[in-house]
C-alpha positions as semicolon CSV with decimal commas, in nm:
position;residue;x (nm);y (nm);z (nm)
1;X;-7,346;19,838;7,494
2;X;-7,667;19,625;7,593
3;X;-7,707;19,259;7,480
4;X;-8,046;19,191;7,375
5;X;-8,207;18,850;7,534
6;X;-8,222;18,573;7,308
7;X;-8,539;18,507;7,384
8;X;-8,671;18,859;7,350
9;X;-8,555;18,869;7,017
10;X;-8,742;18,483;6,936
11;X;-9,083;18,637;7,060
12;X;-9,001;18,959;6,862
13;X;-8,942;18,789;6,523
14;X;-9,263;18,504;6,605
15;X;-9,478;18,788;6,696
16;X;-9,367;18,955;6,335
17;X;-9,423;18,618;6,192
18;X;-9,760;18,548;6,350
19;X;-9,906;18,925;6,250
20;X;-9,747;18,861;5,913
21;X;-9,951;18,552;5,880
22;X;-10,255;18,694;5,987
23;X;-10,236;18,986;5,766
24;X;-10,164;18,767;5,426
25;X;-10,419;18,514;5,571
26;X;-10,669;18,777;5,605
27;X;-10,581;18,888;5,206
28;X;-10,655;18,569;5,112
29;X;-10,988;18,532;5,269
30;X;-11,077;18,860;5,168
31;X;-10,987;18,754;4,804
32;X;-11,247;18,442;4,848
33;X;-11,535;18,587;4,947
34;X;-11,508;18,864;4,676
35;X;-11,486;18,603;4,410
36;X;-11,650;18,304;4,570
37;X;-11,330;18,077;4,535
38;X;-11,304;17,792;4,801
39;X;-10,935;17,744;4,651
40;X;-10,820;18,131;4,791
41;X;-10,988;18,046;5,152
42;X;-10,887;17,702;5,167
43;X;-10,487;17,895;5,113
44;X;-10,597;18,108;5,364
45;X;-10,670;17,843;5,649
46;X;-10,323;17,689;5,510
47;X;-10,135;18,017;5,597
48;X;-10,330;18,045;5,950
49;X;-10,202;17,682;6,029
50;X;-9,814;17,751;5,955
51;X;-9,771;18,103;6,035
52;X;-10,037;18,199;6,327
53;X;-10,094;17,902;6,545
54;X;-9,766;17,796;6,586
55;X;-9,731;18,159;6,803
56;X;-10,023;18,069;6,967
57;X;-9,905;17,687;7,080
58;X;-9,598;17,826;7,191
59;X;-9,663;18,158;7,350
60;X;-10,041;18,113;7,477
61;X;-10,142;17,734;7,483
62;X;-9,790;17,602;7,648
63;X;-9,793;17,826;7,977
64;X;-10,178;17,797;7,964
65;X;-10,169;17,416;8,010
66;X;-9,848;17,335;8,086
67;X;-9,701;17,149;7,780
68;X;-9,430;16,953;7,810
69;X;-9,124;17,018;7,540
70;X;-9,198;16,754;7,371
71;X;-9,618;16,787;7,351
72;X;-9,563;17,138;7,234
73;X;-9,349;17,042;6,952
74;X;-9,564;16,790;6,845
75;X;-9,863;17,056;6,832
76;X;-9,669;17,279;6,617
77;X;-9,576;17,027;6,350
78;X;-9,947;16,910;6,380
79;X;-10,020;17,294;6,295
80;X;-9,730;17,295;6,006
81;X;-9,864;16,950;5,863
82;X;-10,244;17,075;5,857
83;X;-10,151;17,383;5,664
84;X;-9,938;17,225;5,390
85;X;-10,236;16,978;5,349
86;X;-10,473;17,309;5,355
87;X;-10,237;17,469;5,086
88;X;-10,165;17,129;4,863
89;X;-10,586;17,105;4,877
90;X;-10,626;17,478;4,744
91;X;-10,342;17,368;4,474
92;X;-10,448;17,064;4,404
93;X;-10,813;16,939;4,502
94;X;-11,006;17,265;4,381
């Protein structure tokens, strides 16, 4: 019996996450432009923020540039905080 690495199985389930994100992200948008509603894209960008860019910070930006632990963590609850605000904005500002 083969162990699977732990961190195959972290990339596996962020990649699911990320394409996840994109694809509900992309309903969204799709949704505002067909009936012209700033509140649906506005959600849209909110999803992008907490589901897809977190992937990319860890997976494309850190080994890019070289992000410390602590720099990268700080991106990804910089990503996590824009989105709520994105997605309290298409709740509450529209």
């Amino acid at each position: 019996m083969s162990v699977v690495d732990p961190a195959t199985v972290l990339l596996v389930t962020a990649a699911a996450t990320a394409t996840l994100g994109t694809v509900v992200a992309w309903l969204a948008d799709r949704g505002g432009r067909r009936n012209d509603s700033a509140t649906m894209r506005w959600l849209a960008a909110g999803i992008v923020c907490i589901a897809v860019l977190p992937f990319g910070v860890n997976y494309l930006l850190e080994p890019l540039v070289g992000l410390s632990d602590a720099a990268t963590l700080l991106a990804v609850l910089v990503c996590f905080n824009a989105g709520l605000v994105a997605i309290l904005y298409s709740l509450e500002g529209t």
